[in-house]
N, C-alpha and C positions, 0 to 999 in steps of 0.2 A: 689808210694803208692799202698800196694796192696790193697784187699777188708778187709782184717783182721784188718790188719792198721786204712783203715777207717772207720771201723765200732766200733773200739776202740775211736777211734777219734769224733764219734756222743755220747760218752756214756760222752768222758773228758770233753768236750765242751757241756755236758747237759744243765748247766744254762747258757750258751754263746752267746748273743745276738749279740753281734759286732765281725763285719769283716765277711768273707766270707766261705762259703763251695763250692768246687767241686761238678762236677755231680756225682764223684764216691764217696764222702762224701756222699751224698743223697742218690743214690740208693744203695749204700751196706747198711744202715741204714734200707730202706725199704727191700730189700729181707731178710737181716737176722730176722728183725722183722715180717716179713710174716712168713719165716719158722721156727720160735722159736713158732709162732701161732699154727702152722698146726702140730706140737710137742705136744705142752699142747692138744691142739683138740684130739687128737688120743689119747696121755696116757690120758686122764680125760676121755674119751669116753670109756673105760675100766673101770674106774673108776666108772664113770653112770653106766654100764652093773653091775658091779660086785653088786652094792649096789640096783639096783633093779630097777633103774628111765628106763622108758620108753622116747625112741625117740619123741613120740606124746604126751607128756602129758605138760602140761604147768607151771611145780612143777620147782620151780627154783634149778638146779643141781648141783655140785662140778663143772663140767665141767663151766658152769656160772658161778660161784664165780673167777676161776683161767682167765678164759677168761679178767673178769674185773678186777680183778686185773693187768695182765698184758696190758692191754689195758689204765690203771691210772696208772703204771709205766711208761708208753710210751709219754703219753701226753704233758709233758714239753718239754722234748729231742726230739720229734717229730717237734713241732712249732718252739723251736729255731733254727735244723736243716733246716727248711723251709724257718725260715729268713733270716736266713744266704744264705742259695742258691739261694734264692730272690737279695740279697744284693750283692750276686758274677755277676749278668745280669745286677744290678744298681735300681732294685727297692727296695721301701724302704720295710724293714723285718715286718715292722706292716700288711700291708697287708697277711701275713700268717695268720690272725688272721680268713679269709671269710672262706679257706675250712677246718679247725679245728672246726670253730663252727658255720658256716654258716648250718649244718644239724641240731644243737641244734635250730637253730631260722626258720627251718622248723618245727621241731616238737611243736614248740612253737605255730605257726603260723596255724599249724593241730588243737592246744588244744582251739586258740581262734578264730577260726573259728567256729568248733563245738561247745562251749559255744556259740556265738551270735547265731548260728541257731540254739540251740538246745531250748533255752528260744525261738523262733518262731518256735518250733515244729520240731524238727530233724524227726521224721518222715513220714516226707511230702516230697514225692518222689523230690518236687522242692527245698526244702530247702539242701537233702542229695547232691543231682547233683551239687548244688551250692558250698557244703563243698568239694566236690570229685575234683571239676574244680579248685579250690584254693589249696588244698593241689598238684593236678598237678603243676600246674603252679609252687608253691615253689620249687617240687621236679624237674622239669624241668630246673628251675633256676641253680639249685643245681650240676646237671648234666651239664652243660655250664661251671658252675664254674670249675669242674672238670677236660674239658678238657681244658681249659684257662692253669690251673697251672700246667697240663702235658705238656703241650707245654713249658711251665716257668721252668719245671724242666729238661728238654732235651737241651735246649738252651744252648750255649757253650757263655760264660762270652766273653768280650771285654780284648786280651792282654792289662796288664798292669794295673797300682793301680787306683782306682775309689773312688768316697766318702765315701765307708765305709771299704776300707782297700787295703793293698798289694797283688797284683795277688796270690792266692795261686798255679798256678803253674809256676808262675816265673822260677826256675829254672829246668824245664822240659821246658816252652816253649824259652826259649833264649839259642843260643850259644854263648859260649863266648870263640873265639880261644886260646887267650893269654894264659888262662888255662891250655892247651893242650903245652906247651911249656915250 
């Protein structure tokens, strides 16, 4: 399979919860969606320049708009791809679910933190240290989480079919001489 293949293969299998992906399933999915990022990034950053928006200004830009959008075309095919390659090592694919939106229930966690201190005075140097030490702590969390599933996404799966499907490289990893004859 090459990277083309597989990264054809993250877009068929977008709603595809069951059975497995490859590591090369995974990571051609991520590098071509990193560099289709860093594509829009640069042509919209043109784009920003030509229409006048400034680097430093906090004016939400075309370059913003296409970022998110292709960032909400990504997000189902991204977590399925996760379960699935979860599901190729034998864990189950629902756990894809902590670093997709384990940063949303940081931010979460940032908004009600400041809500409790701010109704006791967010301005009170002890109140803000208290908000700054909790939003750490999530964002610490968060970064653990991260390289957990990098290690999960590196790991080479166990030859042979497991609970959630047939080795998908089966026939790269088996010889079978009779073939040859």
């Amino acid at each position: 399979m090459t990277l083309i293949e597989a990264y054809k293969r993250y877009w068929k299998k977008a709603f595809v919860m069951k059975g497995r992906a490859r590591r090369k399933e995974y990571w051609s999915a991520t590098l071509f969606t990193a560099l289709i990022s860093i594509v829009i990034g640069i042509i919209f950053a043109f784009v920003d320049s030509a229409l006048g928006y400034e680097l430093d200004t906090s004016a939400w830009a075309p370059s913003d708009t296409a970022n998110a959008i292709w960032g909400l075309i990504n997000i189902v095919p991204s977590f399925t791809v996760t379960a699935r390659r979860l599901q190729d090592i034998n864990i189950n694919g629902w756990w894809s679910i902590v670093p997709h939106f384990g940063w949303l229930l940081v931010v979460i966690g940032a908004i009600a933190a400041f809500m409790l201190l701010g109704a006791a005075g967010i301005a009170d140097p002890a109140n803000l240290g208290t908000w700054l030490v909790i939003v750490g702590i999530l964002f610490f969390i968060m970064i653990i989480v991260a390289i957990v599933f990098f290690v999960f996404a590196v790991l080479d799966s166990k030859p042979g079919p497991n609970k959630y499907g047939e080795d998908p490289k089966r026939d790269e990893r088996y010889y079978y001489p009779e073939e040859e004859l």
